[in-house]
C-alpha positions in Angstrom: 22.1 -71.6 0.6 24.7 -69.0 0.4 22.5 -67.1 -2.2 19.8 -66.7 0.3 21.9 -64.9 2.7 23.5 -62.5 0.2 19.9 -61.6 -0.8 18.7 -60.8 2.1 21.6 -59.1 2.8 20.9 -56.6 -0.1 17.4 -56.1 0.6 18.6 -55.0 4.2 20.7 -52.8 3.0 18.1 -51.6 0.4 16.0 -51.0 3.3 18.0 -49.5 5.5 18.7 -46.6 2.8 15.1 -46.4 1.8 14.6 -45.8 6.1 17.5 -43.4 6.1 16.0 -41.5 2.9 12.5 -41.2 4.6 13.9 -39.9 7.7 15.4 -37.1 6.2 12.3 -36.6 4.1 10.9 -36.2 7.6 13.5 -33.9 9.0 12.8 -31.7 6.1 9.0 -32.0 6.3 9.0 -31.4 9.8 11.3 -27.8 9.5 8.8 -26.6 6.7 6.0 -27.7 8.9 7.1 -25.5 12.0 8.4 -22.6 10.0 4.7 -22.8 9.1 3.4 -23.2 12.2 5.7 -20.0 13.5 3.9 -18.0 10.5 0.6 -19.1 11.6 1.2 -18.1 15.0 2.4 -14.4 13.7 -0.6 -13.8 12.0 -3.0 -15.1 14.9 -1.2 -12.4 16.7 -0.9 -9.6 14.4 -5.0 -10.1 13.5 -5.6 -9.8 17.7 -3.1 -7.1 18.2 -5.1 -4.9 15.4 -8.4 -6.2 16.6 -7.5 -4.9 20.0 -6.2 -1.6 18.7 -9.7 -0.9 16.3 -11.2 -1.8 19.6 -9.4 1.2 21.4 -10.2 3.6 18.4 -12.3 6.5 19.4 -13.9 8.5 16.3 -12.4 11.8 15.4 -14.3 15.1 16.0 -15.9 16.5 13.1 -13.4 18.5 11.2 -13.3 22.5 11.0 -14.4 24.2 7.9 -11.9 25.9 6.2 -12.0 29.1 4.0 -10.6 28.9 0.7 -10.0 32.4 -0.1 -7.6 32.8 3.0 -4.4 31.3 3.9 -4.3 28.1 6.3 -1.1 28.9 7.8 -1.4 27.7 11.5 -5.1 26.8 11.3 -7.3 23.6 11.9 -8.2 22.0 8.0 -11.0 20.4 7.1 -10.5 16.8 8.5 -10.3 14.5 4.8 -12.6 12.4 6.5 -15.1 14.6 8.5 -18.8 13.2 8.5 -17.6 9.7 6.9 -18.9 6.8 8.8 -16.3 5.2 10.9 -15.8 1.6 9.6 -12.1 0.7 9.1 -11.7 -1.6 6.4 -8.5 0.1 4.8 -6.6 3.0 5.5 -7.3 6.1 2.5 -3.9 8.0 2.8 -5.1 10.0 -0.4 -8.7 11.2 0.5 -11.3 12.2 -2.4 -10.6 16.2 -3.1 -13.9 17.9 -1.6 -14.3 21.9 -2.1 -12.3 23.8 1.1 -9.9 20.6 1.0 -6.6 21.6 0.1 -3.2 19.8 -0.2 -1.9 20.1 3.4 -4.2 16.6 4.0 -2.5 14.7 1.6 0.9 12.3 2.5 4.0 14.4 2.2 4.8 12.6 -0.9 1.6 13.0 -2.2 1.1 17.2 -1.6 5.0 17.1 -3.0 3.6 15.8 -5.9 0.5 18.2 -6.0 2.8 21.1 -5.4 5.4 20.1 -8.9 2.5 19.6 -11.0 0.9 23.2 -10.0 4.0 24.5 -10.1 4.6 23.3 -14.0 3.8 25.9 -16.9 1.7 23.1 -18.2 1.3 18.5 -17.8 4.0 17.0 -17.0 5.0 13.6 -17.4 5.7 11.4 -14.4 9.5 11.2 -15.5 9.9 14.8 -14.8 8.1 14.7 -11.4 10.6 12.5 -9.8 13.8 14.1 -9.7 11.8 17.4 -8.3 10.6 15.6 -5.7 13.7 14.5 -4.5 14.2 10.8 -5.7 16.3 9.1 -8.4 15.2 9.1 -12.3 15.2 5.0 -11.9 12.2 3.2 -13.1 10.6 2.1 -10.6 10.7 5.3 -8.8 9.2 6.5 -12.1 6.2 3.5 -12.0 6.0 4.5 -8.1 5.2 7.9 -9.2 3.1 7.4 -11.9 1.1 5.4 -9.8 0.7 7.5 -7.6 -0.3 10.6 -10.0 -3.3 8.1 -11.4 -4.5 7.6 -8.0 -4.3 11.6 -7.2 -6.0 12.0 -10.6 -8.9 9.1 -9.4 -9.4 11.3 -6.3 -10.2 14.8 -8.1 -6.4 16.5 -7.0 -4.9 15.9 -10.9 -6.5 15.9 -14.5 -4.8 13.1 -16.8 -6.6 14.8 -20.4 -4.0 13.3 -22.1 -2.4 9.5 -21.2 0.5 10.1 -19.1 0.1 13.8 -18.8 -0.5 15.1 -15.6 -1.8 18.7 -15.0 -3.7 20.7 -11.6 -7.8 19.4 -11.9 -10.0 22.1 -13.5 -12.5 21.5 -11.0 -16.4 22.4 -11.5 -18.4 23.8 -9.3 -20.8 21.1 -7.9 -18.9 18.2 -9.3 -17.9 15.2 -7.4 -14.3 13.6 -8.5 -16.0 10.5 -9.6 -18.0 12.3 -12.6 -15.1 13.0 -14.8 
C-alpha cells in the first residue's frame, strides 16, 4: 500500500502548484482589471467634465469686418468663425481662408509658417521652412511641418502646384478654397 500514499502524495503536490499558479494568474488578472477600471473611471470623468464645459459655452458675437487694403494693427479681425453654426464637434485651429481673413487668425505656428512661405522668392519645400521657423531640421519636425503646409494648402492659405512645393495661394475672386 505504500504506493498509494506516494501517489497521492504527488498529485497533492501537483495540485497544490497548479492552486499556487492560478492564484497568481489571479493576482495578475485582478491588477490589469483595476488598472482598467481606473481608465474607465478617467474617461467617465473627462467625457462629463467636457460635457459640463460645452454646456457653459456661450456663442461668440459675430465677428467685425475687416478691410483688406488697410493695416490691422490694433484692430478687431474678422472672427475665422463668424456666422458658422455653433455645433462643437472638433476644434478647427486652421480656419478655411475667406476674403478680409488674414493670417493674424491662424495658430502661431501656423501664421509662422504663412509668413516664411510669403516671404520666399518662390515654393519652398517643407525642409527649408523648419529651421526659419525656429525648430530643428529633424524628420519629424520636417513630417510635422509638412503636414501642416498640406492642411494650410486644404484651407485656401498655400498653393501646393507642384508635390512638395509650397508657395502664397493665388486666390480668385469668388472662389471658395475647396474649388482648386
Amino acid at each position: 500500500m505504500g504506493s498509494l500514499f506516494e501517489e497521492l502524495e504527488a498529485r497533492v503536490a501537483a495540485a497544490r502548484t497548479r492552486v499556487e499558479v492560478l492564484e497568481a494568474e489571479l493576482s495578475e488578472v485582478s491588477g490589469r482589471l483595476s488598472a482598467a477600471r481606473e481608465g474607465l473611471e478617467r474617461l467617465r470623468i473627462a467625457r462629463e467634465t467636457v460635457a459640463e464645459v460645452l454646456a457653459e459655452m456661450t456663442p461668440e458675437k459675430p465677428g467685425v469686418a475687416v478691410d483688406t487694403d488697410r493695416p490691422t494693427g490694433g484692430e478687431p479681425v474678422a472672427s475665422a468663425y463668424a456666422g458658422a453654426k455653433r455645433q462643437v464637434v472638433g476644434v478647427l485651429t486652421v480656419p478655411n481662408w475667406q476674403p478680409g481673413m488674414g493670417a493674424e487668425v491662424l495658430p502661431r505656428v501656423y501664421r509662422d509658417i504663412v509668413e516664411v512661405v510669403a516671404d520666399a522668392p518662390g515654393p519652398v519645400r517643407a525642409k527649408q521652412i523648419v529651421p526659419r521657423i525656429g525648430l530643428p531640421a529633424e524628420t519629424g519636425k520636417i513630417e510635422g511641418t509638412r503636414s501642416k503646409l498640406k492642411r494650410l494648402v486644404d484651407r485656401g492659405w498655400l498653393d501646393e502646384d507642384t508635390p512638395g512645393m509650397f508657395a502664397p495661394a493665388r486666390r480668385r475672386a469668388g472662389a471658395s478654397p475647396k474649388s482648386r
